[in-house]
N, C-alpha and C positions, 0 to 999 in steps of 0.2 A: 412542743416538747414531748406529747404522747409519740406524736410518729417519730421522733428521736428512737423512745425509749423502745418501741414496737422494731424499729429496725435492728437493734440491738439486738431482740431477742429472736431475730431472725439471723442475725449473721452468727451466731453461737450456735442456733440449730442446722443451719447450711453446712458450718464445717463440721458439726458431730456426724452429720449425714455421709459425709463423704471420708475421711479420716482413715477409715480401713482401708476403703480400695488406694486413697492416693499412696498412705506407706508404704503399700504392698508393691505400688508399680513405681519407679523411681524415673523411669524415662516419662512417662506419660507425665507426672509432676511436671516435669523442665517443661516440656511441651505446652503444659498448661499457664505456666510463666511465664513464657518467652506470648504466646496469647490474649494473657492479662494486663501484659501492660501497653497492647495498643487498643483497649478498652476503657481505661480508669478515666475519670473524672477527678482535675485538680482545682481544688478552692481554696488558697491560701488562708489561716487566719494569722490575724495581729498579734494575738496570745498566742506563743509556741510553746511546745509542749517540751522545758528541760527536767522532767523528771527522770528521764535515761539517763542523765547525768548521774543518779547519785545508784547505777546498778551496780555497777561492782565495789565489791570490798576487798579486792585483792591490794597487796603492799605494791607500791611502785605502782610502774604505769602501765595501764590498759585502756582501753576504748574500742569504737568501732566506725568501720566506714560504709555508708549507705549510697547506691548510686539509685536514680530512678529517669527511666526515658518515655515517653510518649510521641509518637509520630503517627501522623494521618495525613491523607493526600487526596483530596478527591478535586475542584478546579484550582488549588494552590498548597503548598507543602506548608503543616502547623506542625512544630516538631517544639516537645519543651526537656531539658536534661535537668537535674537534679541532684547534688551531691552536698551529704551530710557526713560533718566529721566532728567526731567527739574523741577527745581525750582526757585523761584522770590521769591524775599523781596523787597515792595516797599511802599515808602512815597512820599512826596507830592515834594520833590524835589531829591531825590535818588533812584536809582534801583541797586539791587545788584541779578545778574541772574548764573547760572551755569548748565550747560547741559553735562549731559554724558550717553554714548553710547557705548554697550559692545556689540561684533560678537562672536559668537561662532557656524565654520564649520567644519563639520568631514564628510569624503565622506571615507568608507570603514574603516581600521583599520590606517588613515591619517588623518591628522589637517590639512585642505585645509587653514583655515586662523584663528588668534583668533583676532581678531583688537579690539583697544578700541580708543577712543577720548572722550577728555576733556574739556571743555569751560568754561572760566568763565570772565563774563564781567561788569562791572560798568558802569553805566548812570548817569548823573549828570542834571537835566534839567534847563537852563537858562531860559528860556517861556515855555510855554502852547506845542508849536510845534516845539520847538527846544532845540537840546540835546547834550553834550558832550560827548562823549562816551571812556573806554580804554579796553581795550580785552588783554587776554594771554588764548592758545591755546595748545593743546599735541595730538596729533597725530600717532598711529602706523596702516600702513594702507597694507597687504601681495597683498591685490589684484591687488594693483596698484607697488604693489614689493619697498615701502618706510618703512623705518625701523622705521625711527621715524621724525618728523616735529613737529618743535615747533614755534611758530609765538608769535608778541607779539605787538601791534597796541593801535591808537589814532587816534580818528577821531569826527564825530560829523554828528547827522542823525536829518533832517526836516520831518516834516508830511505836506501833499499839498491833497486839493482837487482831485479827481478826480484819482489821482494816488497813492492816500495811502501814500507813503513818500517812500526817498530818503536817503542813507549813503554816506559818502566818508569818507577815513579814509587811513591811511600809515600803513605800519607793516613788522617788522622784519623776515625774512622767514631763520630757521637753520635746514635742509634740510636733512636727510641721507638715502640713498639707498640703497638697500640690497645687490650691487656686490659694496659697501663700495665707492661710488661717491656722494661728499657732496658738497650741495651748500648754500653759504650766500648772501642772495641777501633784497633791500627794494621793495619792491610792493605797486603799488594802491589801494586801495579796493573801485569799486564803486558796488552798489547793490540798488537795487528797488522793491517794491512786489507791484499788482495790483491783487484786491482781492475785488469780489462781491457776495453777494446772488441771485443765480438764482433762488430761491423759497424760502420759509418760511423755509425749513429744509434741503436745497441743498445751498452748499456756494463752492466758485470754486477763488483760486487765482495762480498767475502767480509770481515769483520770480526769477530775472535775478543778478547774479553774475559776475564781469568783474578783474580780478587783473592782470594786464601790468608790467613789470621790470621796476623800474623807470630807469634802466641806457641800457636796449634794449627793446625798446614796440613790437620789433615783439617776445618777448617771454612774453604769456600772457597765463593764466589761464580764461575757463567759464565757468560759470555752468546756466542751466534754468530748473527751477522744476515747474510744472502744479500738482496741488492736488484738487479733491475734497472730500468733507466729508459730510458725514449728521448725525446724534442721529441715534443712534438702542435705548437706556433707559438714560433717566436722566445722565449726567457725563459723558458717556459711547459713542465713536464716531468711525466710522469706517470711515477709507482714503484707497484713491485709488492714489497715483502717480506715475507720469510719470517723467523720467529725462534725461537730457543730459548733459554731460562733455565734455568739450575739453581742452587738455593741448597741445601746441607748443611743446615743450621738455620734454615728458615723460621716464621713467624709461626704462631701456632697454626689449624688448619683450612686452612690453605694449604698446596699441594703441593709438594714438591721440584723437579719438572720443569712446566715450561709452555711452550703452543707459543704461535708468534702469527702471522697474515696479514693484512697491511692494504695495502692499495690509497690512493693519495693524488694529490693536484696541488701541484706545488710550480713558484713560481715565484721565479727568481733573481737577480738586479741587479748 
């Protein structure tokens, strides 16, 4: 968890380091892009992270679409593609939000993984800062060796000064694993995102994810994801994140901790 947090305070000081020169030169940025993403390291986790879901407040509908690619070749071609699409429909006291995400990895003449997940959740807002919320969720995830998870939750998220806002919520977990070991369990969901502008065009937030058994707390799901982002053109945004997962009882031959770095372009409407 230390070298989590140390990494953290390293990737905040790397792009304050660099920040000037890259706005300054907009060709080298792309350059730098198109470079970055046959670099990154991808680690799925099983917790995903739908707090983009509830960014915009605009009326009607908005969202955004992120594509991400990885290719290497050295005695056999591993090439993985990525694409995340979210959209929102929102009025003055409903949101109606849906995020999906499709993997597709081939390393030689093998499907290393094809995972997709699902999301779709409804907001209902009682005030200004506070929200009823229900989620149903579909999940197939090879990396973490789960066949399929499907979740299905109610809960209700505040917005607070200084820490951006807070969810808790309950949720159905129907669980199956790929050597056919299924679990049906209820879980907590608490989660918090802490998210500032470090410059005019540099914005950098924190997102902690916590889900406990309600009937054993020492079997608990985390996830913490660190992102920053800035414009390269109008719409058009490039991220940098950093992640960590931990599951108590993971799949068999899977780890209890995983890190993850991925590099992307997302663009938003």
């Amino acid at each position: 968890m230390v070298v989590f947090y140390i990494a953290q305070i390293l990737h905040v000081i790397f792009f304050l380091d660099l920040k000037k020169n890259l706005f300054k030169m907009k060709k080298i940025i792309l350059l730098i892009l198109i470079l970055s993403f046959a670099f990154q390291n991808h680690l799925s986790s099983q917790i995903v992270n739908t707090i983009n879901l509830n960014e915009s407040e605009n009326k009607g509908w908005s969202g955004s679409f992120e594509l991400e690619y990885d290719y290497n070749k050295s005695t056999e071609i591993d090439a993985e593609f990525i694409n995340s699409t979210n959209l929102m429909w929102n009025n003055n006291n409903l949101s109606l939000m849906f995020f999906n995400i499709i993997d597709f990895h081939r390393a030689g003449e093998e499907d290393f993984s094809n995972d997709h997940l699902q999301h779709f959740r409804v907001k209902y807002y009682l005030k200004d800062k506070f929200a009823l919320e229900s989620y149903l969720q579909n999940q197939h995830d090879l990396v973490h060796n789960i066949e399929n998870r499907k979740l299905a939750g109610l809960g209700f998220k505040a917005n607070f000064p200084i820490i951006d806002f807070i969810g808790l919520s309950i949720f159905y977990e129907d669980e199956l694993l790929v050597d056919a070991i299924s679990h049906r369990d209820y879980r907590m969901n608490f989660y918090n995102e802490l998210s500032f502008n470090i410059s005019e065009n540099l914005k950098f937030s924190n997102v902690i994810y916590y889900q406990p058994n309600i009937e054993e707390y020492n079997d608990y799901k985390l996830a913490l994801e660190s992102t920053l982002s800035f414009p390269i053109i109008k719409n058009l945004y490039f991220t940098n994140t950093l992640s960590l997962a931990h599951d108590t009882y993971p799949a068999v031959d899977i780890p209890k901790t995983t890190y993850q770095i991925k590099n992307s372009l997302k663009f938003k409407f």
